[in-house]
KEKE-3310 file (N, C-alpha, C; in steps of 0.2 Angstrom, whole numbers, plus 5000, padded with zeros to 4 digits):
npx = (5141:5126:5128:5120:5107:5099:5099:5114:5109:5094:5101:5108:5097:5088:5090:5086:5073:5061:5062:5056:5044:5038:5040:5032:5021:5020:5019:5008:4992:4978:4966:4972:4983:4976:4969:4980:4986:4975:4963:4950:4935:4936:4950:4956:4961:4972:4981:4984:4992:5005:5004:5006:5021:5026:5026:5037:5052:5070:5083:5097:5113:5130:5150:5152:5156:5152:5156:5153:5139:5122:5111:5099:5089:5075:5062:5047:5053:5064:5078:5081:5088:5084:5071:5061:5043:5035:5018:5003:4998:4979:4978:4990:4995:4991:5000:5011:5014:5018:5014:5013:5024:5037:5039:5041:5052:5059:5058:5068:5078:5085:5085:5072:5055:5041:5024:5010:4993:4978:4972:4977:4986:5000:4995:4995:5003:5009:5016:5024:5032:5042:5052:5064:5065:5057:5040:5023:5005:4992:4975:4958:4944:4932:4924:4918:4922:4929:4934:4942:4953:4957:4964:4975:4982:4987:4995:5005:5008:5016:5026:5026:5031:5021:5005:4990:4977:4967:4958:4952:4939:4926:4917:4914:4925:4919:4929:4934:4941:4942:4926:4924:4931:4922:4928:4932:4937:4942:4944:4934:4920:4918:4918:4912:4903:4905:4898:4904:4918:4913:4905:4915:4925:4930:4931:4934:4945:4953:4950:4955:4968:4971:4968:4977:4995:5005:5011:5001:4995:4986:4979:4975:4974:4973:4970:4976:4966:4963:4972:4978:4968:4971:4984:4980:4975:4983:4990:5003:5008:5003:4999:4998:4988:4978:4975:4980:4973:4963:4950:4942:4938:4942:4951:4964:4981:4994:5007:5006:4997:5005:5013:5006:5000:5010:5014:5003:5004:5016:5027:5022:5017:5026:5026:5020:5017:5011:5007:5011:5024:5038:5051:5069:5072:5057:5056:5065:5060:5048:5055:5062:5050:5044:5039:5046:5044:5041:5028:5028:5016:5011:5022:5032:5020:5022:5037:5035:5026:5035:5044:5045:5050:5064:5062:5055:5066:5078:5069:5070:5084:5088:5080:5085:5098:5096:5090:5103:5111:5105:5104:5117:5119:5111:5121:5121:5124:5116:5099:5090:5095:5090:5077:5063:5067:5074:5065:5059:5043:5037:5030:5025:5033:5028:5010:5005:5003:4997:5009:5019:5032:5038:5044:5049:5042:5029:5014:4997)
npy = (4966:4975:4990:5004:5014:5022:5042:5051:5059:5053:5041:5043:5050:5038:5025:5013:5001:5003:5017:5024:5017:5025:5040:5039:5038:5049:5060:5056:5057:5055:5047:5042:5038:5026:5019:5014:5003:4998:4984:4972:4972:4960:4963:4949:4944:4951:4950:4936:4935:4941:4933:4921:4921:4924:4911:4902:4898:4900:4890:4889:4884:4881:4887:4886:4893:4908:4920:4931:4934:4934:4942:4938:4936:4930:4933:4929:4929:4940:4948:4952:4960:4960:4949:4956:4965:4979:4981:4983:4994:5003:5020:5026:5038:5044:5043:5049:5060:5058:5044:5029:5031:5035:5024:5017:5023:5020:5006:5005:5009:4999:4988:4980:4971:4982:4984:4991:4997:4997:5008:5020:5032:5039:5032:5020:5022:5034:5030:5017:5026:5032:5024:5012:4995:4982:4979:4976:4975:4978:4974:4979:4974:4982:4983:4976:4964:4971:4980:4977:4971:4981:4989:4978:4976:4991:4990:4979:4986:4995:4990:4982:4970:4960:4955:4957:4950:4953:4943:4944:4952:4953:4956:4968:4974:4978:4988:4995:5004:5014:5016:5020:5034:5039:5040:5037:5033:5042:5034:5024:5031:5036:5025:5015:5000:4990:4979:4968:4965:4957:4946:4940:4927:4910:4907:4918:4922:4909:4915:4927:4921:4913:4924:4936:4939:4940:4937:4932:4935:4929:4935:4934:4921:4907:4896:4878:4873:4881:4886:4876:4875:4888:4884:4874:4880:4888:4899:4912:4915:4915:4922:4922:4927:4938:4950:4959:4958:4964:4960:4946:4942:4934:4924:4912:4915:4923:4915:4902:4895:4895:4884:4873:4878:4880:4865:4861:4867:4864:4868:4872:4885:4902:4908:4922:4931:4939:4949:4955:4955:4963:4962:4957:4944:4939:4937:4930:4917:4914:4914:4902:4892:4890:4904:4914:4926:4940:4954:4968:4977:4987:4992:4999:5008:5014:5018:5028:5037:5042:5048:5051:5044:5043:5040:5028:5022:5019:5012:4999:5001:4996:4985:4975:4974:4968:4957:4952:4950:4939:4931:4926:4922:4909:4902:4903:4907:4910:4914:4904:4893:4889:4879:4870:4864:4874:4880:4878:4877:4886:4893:4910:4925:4935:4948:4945:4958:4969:4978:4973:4969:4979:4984:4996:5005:5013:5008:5018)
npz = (4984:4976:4969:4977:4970:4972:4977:4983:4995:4997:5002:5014:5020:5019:5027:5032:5031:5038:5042:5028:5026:5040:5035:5024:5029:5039:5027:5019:5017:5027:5024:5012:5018:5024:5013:5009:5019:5022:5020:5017:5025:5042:5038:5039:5027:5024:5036:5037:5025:5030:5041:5035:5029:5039:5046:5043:5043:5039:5034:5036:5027:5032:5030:5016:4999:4995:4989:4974:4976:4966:4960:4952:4939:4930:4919:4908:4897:4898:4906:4922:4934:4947:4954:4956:4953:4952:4959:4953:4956:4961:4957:4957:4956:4969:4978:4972:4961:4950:4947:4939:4930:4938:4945:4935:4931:4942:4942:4930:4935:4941:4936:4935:4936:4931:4936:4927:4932:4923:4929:4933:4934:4923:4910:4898:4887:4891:4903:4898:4889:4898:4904:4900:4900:4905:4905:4912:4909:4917:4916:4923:4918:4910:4897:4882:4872:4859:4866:4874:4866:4860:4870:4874:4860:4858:4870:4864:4854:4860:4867:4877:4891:4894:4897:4908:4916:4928:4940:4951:4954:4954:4961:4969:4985:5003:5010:5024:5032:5023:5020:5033:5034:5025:5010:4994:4979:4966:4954:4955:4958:4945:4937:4926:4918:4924:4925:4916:4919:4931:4921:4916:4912:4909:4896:4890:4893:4885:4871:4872:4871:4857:4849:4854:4852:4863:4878:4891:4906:4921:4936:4952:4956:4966:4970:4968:4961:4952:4943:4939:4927:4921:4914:4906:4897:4892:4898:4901:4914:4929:4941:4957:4972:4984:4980:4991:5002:4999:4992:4995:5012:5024:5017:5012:5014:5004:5003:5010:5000:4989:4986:4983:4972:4963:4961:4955:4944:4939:4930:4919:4916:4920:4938:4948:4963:4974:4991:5003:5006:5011:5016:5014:5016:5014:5001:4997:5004:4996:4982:4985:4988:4976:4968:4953:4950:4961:4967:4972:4983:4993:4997:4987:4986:4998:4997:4986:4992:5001:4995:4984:4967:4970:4983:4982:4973:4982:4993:4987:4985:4998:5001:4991:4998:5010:5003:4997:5007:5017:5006:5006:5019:5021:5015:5001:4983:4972:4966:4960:4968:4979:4986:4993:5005:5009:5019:5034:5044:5056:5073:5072:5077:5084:5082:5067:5058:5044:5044:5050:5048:5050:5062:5071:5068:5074:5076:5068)
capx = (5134:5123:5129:5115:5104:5096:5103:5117:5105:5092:5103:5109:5091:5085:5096:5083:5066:5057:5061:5052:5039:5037:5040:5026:5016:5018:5016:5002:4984:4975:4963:4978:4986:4972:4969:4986:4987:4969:4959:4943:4929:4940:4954:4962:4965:4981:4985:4985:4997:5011:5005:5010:5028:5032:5027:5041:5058:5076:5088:5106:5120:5137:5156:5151:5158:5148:5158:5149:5133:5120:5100:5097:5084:5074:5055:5045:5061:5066:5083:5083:5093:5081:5068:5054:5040:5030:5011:4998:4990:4976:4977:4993:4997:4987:5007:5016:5008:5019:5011:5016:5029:5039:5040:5043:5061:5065:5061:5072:5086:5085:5082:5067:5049:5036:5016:5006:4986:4975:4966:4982:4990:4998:4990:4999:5007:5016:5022:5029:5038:5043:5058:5067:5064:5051:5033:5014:5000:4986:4968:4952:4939:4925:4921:4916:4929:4932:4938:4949:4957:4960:4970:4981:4984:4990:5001:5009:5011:5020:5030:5024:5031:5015:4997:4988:4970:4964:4952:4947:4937:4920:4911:4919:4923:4921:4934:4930:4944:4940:4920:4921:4934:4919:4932:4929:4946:4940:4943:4928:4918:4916:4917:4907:4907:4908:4895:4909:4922:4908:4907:4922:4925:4937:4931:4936:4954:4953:4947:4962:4977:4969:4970:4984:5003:5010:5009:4995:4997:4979:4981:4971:4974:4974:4971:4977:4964:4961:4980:4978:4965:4974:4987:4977:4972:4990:4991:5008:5009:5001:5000:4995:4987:4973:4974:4983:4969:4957:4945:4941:4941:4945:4954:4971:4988:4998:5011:5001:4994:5011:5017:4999:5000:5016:5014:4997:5005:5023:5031:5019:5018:5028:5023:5021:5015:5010:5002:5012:5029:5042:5058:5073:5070:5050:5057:5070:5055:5043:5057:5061:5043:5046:5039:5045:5043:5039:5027:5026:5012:5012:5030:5028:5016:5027:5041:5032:5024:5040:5049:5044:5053:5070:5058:5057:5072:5078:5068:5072:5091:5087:5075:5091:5103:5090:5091:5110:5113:5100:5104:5124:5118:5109:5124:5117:5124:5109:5093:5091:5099:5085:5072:5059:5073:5079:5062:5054:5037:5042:5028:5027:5037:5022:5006:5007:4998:5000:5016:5021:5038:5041:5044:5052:5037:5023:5006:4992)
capy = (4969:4978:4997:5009:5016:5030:5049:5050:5062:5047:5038:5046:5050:5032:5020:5007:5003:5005:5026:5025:5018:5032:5046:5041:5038:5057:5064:5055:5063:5049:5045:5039:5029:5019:5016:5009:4998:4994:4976:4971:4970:4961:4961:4944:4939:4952:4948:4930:4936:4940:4926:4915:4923:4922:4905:4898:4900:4898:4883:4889:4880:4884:4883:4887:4901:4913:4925:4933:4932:4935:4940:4942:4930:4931:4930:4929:4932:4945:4948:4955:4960:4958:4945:4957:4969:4985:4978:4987:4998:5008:5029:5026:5045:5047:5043:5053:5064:5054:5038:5023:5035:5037:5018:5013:5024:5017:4998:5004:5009:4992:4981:4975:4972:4986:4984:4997:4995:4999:5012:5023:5040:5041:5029:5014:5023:5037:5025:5013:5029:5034:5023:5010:4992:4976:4980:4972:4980:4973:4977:4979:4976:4987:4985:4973:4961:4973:4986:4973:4970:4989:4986:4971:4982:4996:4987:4977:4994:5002:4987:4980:4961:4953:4958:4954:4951:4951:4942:4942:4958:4954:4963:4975:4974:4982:4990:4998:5010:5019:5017:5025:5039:5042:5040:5035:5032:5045:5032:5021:5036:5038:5020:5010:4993:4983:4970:4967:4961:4951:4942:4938:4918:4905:4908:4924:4918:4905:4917:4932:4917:4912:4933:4939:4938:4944:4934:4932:4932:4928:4938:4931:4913:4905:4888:4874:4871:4887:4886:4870:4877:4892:4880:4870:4887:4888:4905:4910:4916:4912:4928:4920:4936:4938:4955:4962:4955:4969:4958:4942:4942:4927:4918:4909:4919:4920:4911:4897:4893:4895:4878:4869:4881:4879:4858:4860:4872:4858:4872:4875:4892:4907:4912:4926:4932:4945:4948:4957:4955:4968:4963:4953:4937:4937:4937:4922:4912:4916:4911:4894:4888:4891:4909:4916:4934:4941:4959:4973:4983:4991:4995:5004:5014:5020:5022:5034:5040:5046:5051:5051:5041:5044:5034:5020:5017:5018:5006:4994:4998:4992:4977:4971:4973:4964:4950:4947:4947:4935:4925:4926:4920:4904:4896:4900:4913:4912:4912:4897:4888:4889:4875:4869:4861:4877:4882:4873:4877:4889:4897:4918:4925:4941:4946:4947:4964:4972:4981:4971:4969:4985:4982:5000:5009:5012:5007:5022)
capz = (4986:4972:4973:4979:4962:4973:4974:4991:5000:4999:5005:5021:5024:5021:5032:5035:5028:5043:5040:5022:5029:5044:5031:5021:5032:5040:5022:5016:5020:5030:5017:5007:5020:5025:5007:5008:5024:5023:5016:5016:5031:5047:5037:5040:5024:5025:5040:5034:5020:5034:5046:5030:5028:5047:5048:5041:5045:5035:5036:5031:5029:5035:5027:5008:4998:4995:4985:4970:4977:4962:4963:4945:4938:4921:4918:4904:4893:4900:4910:4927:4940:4955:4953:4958:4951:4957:4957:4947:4962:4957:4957:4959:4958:4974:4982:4970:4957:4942:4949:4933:4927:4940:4945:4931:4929:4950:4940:4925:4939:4947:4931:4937:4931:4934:4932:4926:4934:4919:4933:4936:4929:4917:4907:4894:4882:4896:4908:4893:4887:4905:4907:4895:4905:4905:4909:4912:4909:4920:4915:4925:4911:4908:4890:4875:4866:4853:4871:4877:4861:4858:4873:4871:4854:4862:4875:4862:4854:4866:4870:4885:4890:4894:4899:4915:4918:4936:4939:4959:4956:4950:4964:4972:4991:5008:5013:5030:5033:5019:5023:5040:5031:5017:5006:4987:4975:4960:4946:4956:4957:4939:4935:4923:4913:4930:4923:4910:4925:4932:4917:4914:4912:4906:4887:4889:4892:4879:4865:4872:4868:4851:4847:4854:4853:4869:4885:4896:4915:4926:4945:4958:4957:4975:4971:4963:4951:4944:4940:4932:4924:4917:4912:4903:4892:4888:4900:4902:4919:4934:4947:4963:4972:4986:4981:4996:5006:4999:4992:5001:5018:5026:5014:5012:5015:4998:5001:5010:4993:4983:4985:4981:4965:4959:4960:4948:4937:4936:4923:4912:4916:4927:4944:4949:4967:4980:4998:5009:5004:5012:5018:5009:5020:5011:4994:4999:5003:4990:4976:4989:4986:4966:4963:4949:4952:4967:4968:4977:4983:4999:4998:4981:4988:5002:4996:4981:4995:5006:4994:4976:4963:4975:4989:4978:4973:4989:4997:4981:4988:5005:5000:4985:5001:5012:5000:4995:5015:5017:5001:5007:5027:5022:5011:4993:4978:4966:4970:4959:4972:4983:4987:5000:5008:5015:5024:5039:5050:5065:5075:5072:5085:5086:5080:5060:5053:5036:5044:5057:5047:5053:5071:5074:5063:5076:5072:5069)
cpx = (5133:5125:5122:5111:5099:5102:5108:5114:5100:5095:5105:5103:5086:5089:5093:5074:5061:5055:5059:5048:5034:5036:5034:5020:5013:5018:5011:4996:4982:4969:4968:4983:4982:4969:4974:4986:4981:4965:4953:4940:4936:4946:4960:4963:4973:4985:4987:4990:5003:5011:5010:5021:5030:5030:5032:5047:5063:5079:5095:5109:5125:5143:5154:5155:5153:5150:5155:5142:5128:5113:5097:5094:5081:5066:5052:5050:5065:5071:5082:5086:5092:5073:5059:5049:5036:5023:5007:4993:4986:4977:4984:5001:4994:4995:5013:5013:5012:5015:5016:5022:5035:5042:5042:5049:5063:5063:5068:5079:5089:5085:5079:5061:5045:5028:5013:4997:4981:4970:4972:4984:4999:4995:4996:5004:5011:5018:5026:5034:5044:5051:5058:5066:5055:5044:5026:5013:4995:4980:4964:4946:4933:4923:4920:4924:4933:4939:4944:4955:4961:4965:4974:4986:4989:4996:5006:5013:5017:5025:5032:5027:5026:5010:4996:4982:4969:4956:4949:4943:4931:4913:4917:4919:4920:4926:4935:4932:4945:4932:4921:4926:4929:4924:4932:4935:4941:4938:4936:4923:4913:4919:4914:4907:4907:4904:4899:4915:4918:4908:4911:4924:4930:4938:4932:4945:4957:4954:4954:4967:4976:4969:4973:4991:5007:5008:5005:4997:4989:4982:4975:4970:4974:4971:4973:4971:4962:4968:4980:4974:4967:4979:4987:4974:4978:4992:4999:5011:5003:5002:4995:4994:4979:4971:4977:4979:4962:4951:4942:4942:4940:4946:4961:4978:4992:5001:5010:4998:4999:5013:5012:4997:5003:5016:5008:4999:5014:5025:5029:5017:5023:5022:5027:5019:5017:5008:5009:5019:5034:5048:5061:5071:5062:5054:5060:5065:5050:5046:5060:5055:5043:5043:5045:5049:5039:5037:5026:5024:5014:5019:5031:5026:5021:5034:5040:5030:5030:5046:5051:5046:5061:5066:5059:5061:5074:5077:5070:5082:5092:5084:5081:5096:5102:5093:5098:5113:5111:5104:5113:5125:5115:5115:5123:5124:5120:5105:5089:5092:5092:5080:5068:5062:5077:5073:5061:5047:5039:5036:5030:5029:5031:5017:5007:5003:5002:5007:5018:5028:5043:5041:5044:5046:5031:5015:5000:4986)
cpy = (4974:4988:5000:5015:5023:5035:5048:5054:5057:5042:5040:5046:5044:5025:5014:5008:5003:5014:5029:5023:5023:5038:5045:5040:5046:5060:5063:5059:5055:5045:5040:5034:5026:5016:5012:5002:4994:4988:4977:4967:4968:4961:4957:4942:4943:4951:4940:4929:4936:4934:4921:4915:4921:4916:4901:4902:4897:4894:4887:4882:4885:4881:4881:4893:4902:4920:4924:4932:4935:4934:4939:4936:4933:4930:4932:4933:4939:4946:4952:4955:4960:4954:4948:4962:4973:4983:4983:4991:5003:5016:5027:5031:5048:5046:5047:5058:5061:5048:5033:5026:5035:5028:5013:5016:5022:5009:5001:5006:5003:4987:4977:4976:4978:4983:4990:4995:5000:5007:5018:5027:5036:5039:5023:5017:5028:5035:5020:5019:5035:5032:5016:5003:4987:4977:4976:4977:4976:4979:4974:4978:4979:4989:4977:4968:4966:4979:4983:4972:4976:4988:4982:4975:4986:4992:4983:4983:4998:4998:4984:4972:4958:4957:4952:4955:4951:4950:4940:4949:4958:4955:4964:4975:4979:4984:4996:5002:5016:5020:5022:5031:5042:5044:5036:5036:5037:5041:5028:5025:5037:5029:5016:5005:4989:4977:4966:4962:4957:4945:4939:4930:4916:4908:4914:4925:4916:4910:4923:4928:4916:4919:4936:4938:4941:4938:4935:4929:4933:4931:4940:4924:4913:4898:4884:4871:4875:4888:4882:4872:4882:4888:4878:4877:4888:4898:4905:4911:4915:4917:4925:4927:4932:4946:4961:4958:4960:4966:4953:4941:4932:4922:4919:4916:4916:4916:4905:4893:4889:4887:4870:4873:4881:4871:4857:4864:4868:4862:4872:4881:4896:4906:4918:4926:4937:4944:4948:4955:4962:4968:4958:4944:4936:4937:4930:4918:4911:4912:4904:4890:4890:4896:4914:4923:4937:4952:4961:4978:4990:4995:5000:5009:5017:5022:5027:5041:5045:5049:5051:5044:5039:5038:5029:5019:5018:5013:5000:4992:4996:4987:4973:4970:4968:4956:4948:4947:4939:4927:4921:4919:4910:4902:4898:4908:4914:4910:4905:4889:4886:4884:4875:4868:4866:4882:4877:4879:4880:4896:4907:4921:4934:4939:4947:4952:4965:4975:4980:4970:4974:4986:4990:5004:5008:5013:5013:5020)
cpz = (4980:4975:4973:4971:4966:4975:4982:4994:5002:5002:5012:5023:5027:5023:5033:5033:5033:5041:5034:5025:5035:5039:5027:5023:5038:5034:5018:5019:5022:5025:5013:5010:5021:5020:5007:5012:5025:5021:5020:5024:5038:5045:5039:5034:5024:5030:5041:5030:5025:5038:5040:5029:5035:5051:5045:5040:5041:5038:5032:5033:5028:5029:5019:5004:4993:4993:4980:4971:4970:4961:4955:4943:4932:4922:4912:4897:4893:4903:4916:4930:4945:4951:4956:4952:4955:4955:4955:4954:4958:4960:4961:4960:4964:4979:4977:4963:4949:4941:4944:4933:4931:4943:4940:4930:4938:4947:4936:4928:4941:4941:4932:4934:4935:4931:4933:4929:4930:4925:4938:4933:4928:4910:4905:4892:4886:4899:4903:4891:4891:4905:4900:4900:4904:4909:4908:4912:4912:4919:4919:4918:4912:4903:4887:4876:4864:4861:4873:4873:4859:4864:4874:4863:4855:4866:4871:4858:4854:4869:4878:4886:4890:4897:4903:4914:4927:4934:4946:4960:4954:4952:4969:4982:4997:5012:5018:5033:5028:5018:5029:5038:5027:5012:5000:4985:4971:4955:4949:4957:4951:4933:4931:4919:4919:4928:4919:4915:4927:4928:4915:4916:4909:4900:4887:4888:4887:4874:4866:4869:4863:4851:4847:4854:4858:4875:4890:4902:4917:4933:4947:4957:4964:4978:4965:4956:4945:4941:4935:4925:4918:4912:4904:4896:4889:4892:4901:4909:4923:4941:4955:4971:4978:4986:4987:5003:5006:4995:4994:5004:5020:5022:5017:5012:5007:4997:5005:5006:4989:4982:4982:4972:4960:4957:4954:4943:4933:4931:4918:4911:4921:4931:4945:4958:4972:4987:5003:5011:5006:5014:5014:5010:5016:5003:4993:4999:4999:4985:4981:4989:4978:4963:4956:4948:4958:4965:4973:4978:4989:4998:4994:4983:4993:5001:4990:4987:5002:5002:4983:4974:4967:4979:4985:4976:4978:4993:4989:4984:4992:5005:4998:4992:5006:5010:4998:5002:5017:5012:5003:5014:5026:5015:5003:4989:4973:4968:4968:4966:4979:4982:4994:5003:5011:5019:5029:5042:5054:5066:5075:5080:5088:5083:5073:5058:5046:5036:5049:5054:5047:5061:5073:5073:5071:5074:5072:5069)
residu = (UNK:UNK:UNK:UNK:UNK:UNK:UNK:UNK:UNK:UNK:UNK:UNK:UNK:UNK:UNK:UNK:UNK:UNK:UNK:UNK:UNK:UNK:UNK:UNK:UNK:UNK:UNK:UNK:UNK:UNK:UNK:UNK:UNK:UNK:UNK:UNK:UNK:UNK:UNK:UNK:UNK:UNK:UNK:UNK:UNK:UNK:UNK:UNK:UNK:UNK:UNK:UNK:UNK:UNK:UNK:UNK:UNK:UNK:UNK:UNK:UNK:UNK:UNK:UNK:UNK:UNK:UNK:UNK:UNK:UNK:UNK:UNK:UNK:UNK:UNK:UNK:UNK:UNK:UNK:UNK:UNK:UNK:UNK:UNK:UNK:UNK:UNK:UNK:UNK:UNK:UNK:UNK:UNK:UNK:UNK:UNK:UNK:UNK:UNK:UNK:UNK:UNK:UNK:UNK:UNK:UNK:UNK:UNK:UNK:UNK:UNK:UNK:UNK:UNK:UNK:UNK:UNK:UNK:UNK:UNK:UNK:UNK:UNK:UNK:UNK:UNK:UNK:UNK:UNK:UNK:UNK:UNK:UNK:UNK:UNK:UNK:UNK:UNK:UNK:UNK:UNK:UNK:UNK:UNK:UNK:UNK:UNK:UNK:UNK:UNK:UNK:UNK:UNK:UNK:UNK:UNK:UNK:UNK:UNK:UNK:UNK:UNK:UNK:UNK:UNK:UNK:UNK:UNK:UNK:UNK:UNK:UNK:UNK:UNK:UNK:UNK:UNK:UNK:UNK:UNK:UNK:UNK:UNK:UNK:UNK:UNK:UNK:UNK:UNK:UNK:UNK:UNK:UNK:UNK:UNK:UNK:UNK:UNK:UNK:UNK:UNK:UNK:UNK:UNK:UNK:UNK:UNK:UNK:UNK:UNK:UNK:UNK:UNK:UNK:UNK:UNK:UNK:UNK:UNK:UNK:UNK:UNK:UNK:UNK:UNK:UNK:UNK:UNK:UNK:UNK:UNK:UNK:UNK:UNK:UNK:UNK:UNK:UNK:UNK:UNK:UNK:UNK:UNK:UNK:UNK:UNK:UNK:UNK:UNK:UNK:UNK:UNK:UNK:UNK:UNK:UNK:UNK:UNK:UNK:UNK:UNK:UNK:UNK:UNK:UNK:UNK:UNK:UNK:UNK:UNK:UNK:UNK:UNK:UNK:UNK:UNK:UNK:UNK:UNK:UNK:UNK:UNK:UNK:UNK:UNK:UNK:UNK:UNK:UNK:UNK:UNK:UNK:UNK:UNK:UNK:UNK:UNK:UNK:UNK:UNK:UNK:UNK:UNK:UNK:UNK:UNK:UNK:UNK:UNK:UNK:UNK:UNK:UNK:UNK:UNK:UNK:UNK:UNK:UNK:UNK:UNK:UNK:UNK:UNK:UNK:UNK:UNK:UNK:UNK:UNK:UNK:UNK:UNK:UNK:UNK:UNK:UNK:UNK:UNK:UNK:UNK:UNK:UNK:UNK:UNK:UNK:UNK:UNK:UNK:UNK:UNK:UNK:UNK:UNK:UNK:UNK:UNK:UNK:UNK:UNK:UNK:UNK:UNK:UNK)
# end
């Protein structure tokens, strides 16, 4: 078992991730947690993201050994020691006042990836010199070519692994518990450039890989032909993403998709993928349908939000523990080992919301 990378006072205080979740949801200001737990209009598509996890249920096998068990997995040449990342939330100091900075030294405790969201404190260049450890940078566009390139420049810079575009943002949604709140993020306040995201198309893609020399990752795929399509561009990652469920309502559950995305992309590029990803059993089946790297948002946020940088690694120490029990129970010692073959189909045994993986956590 992976030793504990948070402080022993976080430890005793946080015994189970259900009690991050609580803490940050009595120190947030309400504004800031329903910015967190909240998606777009009825949002089903996040409740589609857990329905997809707690449709399908694990196959162990028995009578294997299971000694040394090891989560540690690699992406985009990189080594890690847990096969996840922190997703690019935006104003991501509104849950701890480092925001980037401060997640990015709870990845570099964990040896894992973090992503910076081009719309978060402390910017490129102070979260890359935050903590020592492999990072994205995911940009929102709101300039010209020449603005884009200034950052791709910058990130290779600063030593970033690979650059992220999103590209499911090219109108901006309703998101109706921060509507009936009158609630505005600051950075979308004083926002401008959105017709620049709008535009945004293939040949935009095309013309950043012919430019730059760092790896390109696309997030918000969520079918197979815009994968192939990326593919075919020569992208290098593949971030399979409905956003959390905060910009198209009623669509597909992420990990509903993954296995239709992963077969169009046959190893021509990583995966990546997000949507509502929180306990060790969700990472299990995410890398058994052939992700990659597996992100995490909501979680992120509250553990920043319950407890700073401490909070996050913390729950990171609880998710990691999560997973080598998990990885230990069905048979396997690397996560490698994992395929289709060790899920099946199995009706959700509740209703799935954005924090139903919290059973003990009562709903507000």
């Amino acid at each position: 078992m992976r030793e504990p990378r948070s402080l022993p006072g976080t430890q005793n205080r946080f015994q189970i991730l259900h009690e991050i979740a609580e803490e940050a949801r009595a120190r947030l200001p309400r504004n800031i947690w329903d910015y967190m737990r909240g998606a777009t209009e009825t949002e089903t598509t996040a409740k589609r993201n857990r329905l997809a996890i707690d449709s399908l249920a694990l196959r162990p096998r028995m009578l294997r050994d299971v000694r040394g068990i090891d989560l540690s997995a690699s992406f985009m040449g990189a080594d890690l020691e847990l096969p996840l990342t922190f997703a690019p939330i935006g104003s991501l100091e509104s849950f701890d006042p480092e925001g980037g900075a401060a997640a990015a030294r709870a990845a570099a405790r964990h040896g894992m990836m973090t992503t910076l969201s081009s719309v978060s404190a402390p910017g490129l260049e102070a979260t890359a010199a935050a903590a020592a450890g492999p990072k994205i940078f995911q940009l929102y566009v709101r300039g010209d070519t020449a603005w884009i390139d200034d950052h791709a420049h910058r990130a290779i810079e600063a030593g970033y692994t690979a650059f992220c575009l999103t590209v499911d943002v090219a109108v901006y949604s309703r998101r109706e518990r921060d509507i009936v709140n009158r609630f505005v993020k600051p950075w979308r306040r004083s926002a401008t450039g959105k017709d620049f995201q709008a535009s945004l198309n293939w040949k935009d893609v095309e013309r950043f890989k012919a430019t730059h020399d760092i790896p390109l990752l696309i997030k918000g795929i969520m079918t197979a032909e815009d994968a192939a399509l990326a593919c075919d561009l020569g992208v290098d990652g593949v971030w399979v993403s409905n956003h959390g469920g905060r910009q198209l309502d009623q669509a597909q559950g992420s990990l509903a998709v993954l296995p239709e995305i992963v077969a169009a992309i046959d190893g021509r590029a990583e995966v990546v993928v997000d949507g509502g990803f929180l306990r060790g059993t969700d990472i299990i089946k995410a890398m058994a349908l052939g992700a990659d790297l597996v992100a995490l948002g909501r979680l992120t946020a509250m553990g920043l939000g319950a407890a700073g940088e401490e909070g996050l690694t913390r729950a990171i120490d609880l998710l990691a523990e999560e997973m080598h029990l998990a990885l230990g129970l069905m048979g396997l010692t690397r996560l490698d080992q994992l395929t289709p073959a060790h899920l099946t189909a199995a009706p959700p045994v509740g209703i799935s919301d954005v924090l139903s993986a919290f059973p003990l956590l009562p709903e507000a």
